[in-house]
Phi, psi and omega in degrees: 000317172290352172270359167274335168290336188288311152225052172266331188290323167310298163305305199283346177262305155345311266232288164339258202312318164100140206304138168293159163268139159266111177245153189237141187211201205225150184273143196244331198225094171239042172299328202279150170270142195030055161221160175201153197271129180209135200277133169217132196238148154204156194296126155256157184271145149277152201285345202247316198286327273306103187268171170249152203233141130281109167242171208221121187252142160244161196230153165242130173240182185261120148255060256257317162264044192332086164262001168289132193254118175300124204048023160285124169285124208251148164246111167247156191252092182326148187208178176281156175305106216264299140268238182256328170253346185279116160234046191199140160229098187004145169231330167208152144287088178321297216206110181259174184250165200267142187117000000 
């Protein structure tokens, strides 16, 4: 019984707060200890050509147990401000690079 309260206590807090956002990118930085620097491109149209462009935001996330790696592909997750630039934490490693 206590594990269906937990997550209905679970679901109903979601449910509040309302679905997080999730981006998915490639680590560009894991120098910093439990931070990692991460790229995320998406296709944009030009306004005038419309050719199609990638352009690229960098996110600085929480890395807590840094298993992350420069170009491993990371899924982050919004979180509250762990500092002055993190508002993202890693949530799993999608995909690692070889080496």
């Amino acid at each position: 019984m206590s594990e269906e309260t937990q997550s209905t206590d679970a679901a109903a807090a979601n449910a509040q707060r309302g679905a997080r956002q999730v981006r998915v990118g490639r680590v560009t930085s894991a120098k910093m200890d439990k931070t990692v620097v991460v790229a995320v491109d998406k296709p944009v149209l030009h306004r005038l050509y419309k050719s199609r462009m990638t352009k690229s935001t960098k996110f600085v996330a929480h890395d807590a147990e840094n298993t992350c790696r420069e170009g491993d592909l990371v899924s982050l997750v919004a979180t509250r401000p762990l500092s002055k630039t993190k508002r993202w934490r890693v949530q799993s490693v999608l995909q690692r690079t070889e080496g």
